[in-house]
C-alpha positions as CSV (number, residue, x, y, z in Angstrom):
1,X,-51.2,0.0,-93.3
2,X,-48.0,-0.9,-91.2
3,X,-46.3,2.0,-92.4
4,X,-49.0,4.5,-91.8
5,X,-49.1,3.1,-88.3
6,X,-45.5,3.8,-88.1
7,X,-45.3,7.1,-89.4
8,X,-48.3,8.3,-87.3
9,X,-46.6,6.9,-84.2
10,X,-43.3,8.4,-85.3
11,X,-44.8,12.0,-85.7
12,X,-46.7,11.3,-81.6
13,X,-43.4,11.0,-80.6
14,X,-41.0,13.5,-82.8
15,X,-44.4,16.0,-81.2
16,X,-44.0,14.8,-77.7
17,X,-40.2,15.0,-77.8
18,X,-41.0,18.8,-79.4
19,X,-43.5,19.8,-76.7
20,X,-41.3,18.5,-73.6
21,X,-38.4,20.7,-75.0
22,X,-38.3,21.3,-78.9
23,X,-35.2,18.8,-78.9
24,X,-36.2,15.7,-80.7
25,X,-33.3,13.3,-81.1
26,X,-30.4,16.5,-80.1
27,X,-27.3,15.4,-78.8
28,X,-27.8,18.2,-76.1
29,X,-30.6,16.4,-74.2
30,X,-30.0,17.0,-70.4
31,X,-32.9,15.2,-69.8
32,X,-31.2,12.0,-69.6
33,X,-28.1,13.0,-67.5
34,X,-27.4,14.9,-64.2
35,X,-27.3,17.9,-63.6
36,X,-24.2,19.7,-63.5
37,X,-23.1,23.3,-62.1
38,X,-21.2,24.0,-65.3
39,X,-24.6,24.0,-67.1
40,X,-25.8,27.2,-65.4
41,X,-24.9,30.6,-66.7
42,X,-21.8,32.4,-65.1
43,X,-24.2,35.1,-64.1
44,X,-26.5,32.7,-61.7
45,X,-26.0,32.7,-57.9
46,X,-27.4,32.2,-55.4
47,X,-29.6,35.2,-54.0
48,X,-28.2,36.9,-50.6
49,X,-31.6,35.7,-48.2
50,X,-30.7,32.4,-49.6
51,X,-27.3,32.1,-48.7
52,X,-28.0,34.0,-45.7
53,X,-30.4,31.2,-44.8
54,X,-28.0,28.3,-45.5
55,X,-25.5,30.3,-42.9
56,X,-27.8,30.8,-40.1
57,X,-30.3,28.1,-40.2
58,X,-29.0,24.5,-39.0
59,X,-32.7,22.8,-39.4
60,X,-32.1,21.9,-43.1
61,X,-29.3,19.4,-42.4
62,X,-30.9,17.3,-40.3
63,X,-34.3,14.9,-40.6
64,X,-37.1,14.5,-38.9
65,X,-36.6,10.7,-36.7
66,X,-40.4,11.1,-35.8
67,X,-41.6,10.4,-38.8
68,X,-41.8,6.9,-40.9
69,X,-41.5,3.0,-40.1
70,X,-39.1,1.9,-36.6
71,X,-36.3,1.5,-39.3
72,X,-36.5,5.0,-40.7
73,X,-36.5,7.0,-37.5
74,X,-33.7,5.0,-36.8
75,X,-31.7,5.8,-39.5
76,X,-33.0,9.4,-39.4
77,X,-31.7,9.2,-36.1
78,X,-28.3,7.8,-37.0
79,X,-28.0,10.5,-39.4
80,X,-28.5,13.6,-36.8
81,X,-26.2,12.3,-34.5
82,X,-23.7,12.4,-37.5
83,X,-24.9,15.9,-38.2
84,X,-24.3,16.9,-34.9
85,X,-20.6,18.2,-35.6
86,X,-21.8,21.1,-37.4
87,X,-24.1,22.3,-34.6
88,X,-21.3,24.2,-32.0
89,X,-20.8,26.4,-35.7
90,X,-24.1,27.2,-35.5
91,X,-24.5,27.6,-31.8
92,X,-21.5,30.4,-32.2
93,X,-23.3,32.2,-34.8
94,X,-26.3,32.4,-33.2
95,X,-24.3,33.4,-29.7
96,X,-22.4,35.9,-32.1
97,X,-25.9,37.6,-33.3
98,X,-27.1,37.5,-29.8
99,X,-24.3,39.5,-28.6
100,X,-24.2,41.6,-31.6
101,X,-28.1,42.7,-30.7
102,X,-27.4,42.9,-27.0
103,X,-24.4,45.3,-27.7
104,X,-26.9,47.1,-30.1
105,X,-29.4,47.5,-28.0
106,X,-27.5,48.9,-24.9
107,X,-25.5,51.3,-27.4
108,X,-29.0,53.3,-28.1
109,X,-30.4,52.6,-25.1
110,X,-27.5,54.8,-23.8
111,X,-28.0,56.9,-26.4
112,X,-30.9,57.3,-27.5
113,X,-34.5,57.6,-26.5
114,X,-36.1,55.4,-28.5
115,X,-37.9,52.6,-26.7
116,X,-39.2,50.9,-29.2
117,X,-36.1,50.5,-31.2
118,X,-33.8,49.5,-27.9
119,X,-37.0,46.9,-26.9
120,X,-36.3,45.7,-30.8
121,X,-32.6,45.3,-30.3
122,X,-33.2,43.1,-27.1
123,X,-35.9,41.0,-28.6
124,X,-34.0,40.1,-31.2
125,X,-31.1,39.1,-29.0
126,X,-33.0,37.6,-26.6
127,X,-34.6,35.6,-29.6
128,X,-30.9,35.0,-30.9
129,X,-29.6,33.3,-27.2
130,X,-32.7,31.3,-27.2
131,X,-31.9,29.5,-30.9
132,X,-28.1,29.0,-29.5
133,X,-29.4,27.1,-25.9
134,X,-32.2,25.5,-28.2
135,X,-28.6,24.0,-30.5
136,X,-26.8,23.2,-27.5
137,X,-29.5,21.6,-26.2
138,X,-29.8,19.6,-29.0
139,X,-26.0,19.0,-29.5
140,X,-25.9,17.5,-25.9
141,X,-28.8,15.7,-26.5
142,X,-27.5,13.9,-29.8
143,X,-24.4,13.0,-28.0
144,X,-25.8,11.4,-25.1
145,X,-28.3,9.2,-26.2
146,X,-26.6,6.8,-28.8
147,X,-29.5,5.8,-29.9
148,X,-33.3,6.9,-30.2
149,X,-34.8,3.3,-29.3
């Protein structure tokens, strides 16, 4: 009867092991270690909108110091303000894009007649300076006040 038992609970687990990954027992499990970049295929990378969005938007390095107990905001805090030397690199790019989209739009504004495409160029800019004084805002901000509290 023991044995049964056994058996039946070896055969749960050799068919949970082959569900979750048809691996039961392999050496090859990565299940149980990190992951690693060398386990990816050569021919993986990262899509362009992706990387274009890791270049251009400075949001994803920093946390949220609203949000959680007094001790978290603090140390969300504590790690913005040592995020904050990464911010004039972003305020340059988004100065760079401004410009590039001014320049853009005066180019077919004196060349063109299009309206709609010069009123395009301008918004964009004008969208462009407005994320750089938003980070230099923010950059001033996180080096003034040593602390949120």
């Amino acid at each position: 009867m023991d044995e049964n038992r056994a058996h039946g609970h070896e055969a749960a687990d050799s068919s949970d092991a082959e569900a979750a990954g048809g691996r039961a027992g392999s050496a090859k499990d990565t299940s149980q270690r990190p992951h690693d970049a060398s386990d990816e295929a050569p021919n993986s990378q990262e899509s362009l909108w992706h990387l274009l969005y890791r270049f251009l938007w400075p949001f994803q390095y920093f946390r949220d110091a609203g949000r959680g107990d007094r001790l978290q905001q603090q140390a969300n805090y504590r790690h913005n303000r040592g995020m904050r030397f990464c911010l004039p690199g972003f305020i340059l790019k988004w100065s760079a894009l401004s410009a590039h989209w001014f320049a853009w739009g005066a180019f077919f504004d004196s060349t063109l007649s299009f309206t709609l495409l010069v009123a395009g160029c301008f918004v964009a800019a004008t969208m462009a300076l407005i994320m750089a004084l938003i980070l230099g805002i923010d950059w001033l901000w996180l080096g003034r006040f040593s602390d949120r509290f």
